[in-house]
C-alpha positions as CSV (number, residue, x, y, z in Angstrom):
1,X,-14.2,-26.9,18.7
2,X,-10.8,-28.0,19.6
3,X,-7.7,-26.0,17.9
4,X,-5.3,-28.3,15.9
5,X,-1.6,-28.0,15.8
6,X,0.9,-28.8,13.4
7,X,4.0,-30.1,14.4
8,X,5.5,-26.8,14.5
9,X,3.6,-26.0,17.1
10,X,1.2,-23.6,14.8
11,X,-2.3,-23.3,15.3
12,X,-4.4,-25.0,12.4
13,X,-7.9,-24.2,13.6
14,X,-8.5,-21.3,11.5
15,X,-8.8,-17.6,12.8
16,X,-6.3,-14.8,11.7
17,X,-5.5,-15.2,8.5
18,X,-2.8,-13.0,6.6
19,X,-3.6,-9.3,6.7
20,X,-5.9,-7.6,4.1
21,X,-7.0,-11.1,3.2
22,X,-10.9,-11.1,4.1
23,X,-11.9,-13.4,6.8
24,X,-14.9,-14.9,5.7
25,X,-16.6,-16.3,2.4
26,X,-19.5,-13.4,2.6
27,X,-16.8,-10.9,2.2
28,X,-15.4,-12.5,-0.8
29,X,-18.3,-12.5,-2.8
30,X,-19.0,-9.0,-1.8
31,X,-15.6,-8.0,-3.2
32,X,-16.0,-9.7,-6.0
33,X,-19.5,-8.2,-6.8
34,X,-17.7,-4.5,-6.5
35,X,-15.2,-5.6,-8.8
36,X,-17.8,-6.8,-11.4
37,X,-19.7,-3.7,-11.1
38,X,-16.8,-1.7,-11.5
39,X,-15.9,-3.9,-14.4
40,X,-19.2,-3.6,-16.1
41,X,-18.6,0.0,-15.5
42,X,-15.8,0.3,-16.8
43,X,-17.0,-1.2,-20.5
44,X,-19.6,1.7,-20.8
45,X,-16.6,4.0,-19.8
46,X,-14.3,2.9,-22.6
47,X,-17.6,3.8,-24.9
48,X,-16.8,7.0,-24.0
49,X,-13.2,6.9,-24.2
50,X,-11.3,8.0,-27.3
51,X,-7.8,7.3,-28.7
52,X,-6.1,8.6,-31.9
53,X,-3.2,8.2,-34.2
54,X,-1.5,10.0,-36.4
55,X,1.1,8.8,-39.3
56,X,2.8,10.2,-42.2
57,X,3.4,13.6,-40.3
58,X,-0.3,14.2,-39.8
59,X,-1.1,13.0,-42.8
60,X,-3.2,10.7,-41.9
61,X,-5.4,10.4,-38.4
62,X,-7.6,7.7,-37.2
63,X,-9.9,8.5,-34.0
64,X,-11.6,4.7,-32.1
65,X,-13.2,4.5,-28.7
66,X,-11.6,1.9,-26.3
67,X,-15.1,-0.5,-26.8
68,X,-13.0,-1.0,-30.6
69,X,-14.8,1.2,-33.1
70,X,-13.3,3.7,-35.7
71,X,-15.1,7.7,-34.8
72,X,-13.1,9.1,-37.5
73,X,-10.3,8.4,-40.4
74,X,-9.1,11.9,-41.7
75,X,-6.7,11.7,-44.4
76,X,-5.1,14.5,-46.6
77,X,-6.7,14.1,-50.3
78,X,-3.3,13.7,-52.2
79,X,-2.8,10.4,-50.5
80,X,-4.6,9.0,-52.7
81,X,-2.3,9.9,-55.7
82,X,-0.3,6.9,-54.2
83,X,-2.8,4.2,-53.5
84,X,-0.1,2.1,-51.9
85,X,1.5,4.6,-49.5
86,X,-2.0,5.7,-48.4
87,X,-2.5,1.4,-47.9
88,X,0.6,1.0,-46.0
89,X,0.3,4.7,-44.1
90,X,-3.9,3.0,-43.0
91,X,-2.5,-0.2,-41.8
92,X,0.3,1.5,-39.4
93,X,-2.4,3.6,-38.2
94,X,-5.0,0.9,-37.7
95,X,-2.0,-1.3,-35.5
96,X,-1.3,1.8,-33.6
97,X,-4.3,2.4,-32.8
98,X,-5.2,-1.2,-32.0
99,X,-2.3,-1.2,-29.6
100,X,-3.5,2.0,-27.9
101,X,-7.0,0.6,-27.2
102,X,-5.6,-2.7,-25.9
103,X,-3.1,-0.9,-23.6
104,X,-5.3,1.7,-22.5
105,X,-7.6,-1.0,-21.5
106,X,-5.5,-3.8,-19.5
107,X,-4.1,-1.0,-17.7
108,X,-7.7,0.2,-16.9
109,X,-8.9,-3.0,-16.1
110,X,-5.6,-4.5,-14.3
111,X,-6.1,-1.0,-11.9
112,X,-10.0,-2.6,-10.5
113,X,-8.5,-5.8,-10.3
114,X,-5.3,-4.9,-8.4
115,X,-7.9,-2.6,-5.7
116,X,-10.1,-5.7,-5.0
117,X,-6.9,-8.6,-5.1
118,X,-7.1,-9.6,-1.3
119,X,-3.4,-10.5,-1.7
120,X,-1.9,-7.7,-3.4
C-alpha cells in the first residue's frame, strides 16, 4: 500500500503513532478489559472500605463503607435532651460523611483510569 503525504511533507499512512498510545485496536480493548476488571474490583473493595465522622467533639460518630451504607451511628445519650442539636449535629455528620465516601472514591477510581489512559 502506498504511503500518503500531507502537504507538509508528513507521512499519513499510519505507523508510529504518539508514544504510550497503543498501536492497534486489539490492544485497546485489552486495556480497556483490565480497567473494567480493576473497576469491578474496586466496587467489592469499597465494601470493605470504611470511613467515619465525628462531630460535636466526639459526641456524635457515624461509621459507612465506601459502597454507601451506614456500619454504625454512636451517639452520647444526653444528645437527646436537645432533640434539635442532636438533628442538626446527625445531618453535619451524614454530609461529612457523604463527602468522605464520594472523595475517597473518585480518587480511587480516577487512579485505575489515569494507569490505563493511553494519553496520559
Amino acid at each position: 500500500m502506498k504511503k500518503l503525504k500531507s502537504f507538509g511533507g508528513r507521512n499519513l499512512g499510519g505507523g508510529g503513532g504518539a508514544p504510550g498510545i497503543p498501536k492497534n485496536f486489539a490492544e485497546l480493548q485489552r486495556l480497556q478489559m483490565k480497567m473494567e476488571e480493576e473497576l469491578k474490583n474496586l466496587e467489592e473493595l469499597f465494601a470493605q472500605e470504611q470511613v467515619e465522622v465525628e462531630v460535636g467533639g466526639g459526641a456524635l460518630k457515624i461509621v459507612a463503607t465506601c459502597d454507601r451504607q451506614i456500619r454504625d451511628i454512636v451517639y452520647d445519650k444526653d444528645l437527646l435532651d436537645d432533640l434539635e442539636m442532636f438533628n442538626d449535629m446527625l445531618k453535619t455528620a451524614m454530609n461529612e460523611v457523604w463527602q468522605k465516601v464520594e472523595s475517597l472514591r473518585e480518587e480511587k477510581t480516577n487512579e485505575i483510569i489515569t494507569k490505563y489512559n493511553p494519553l496520559a
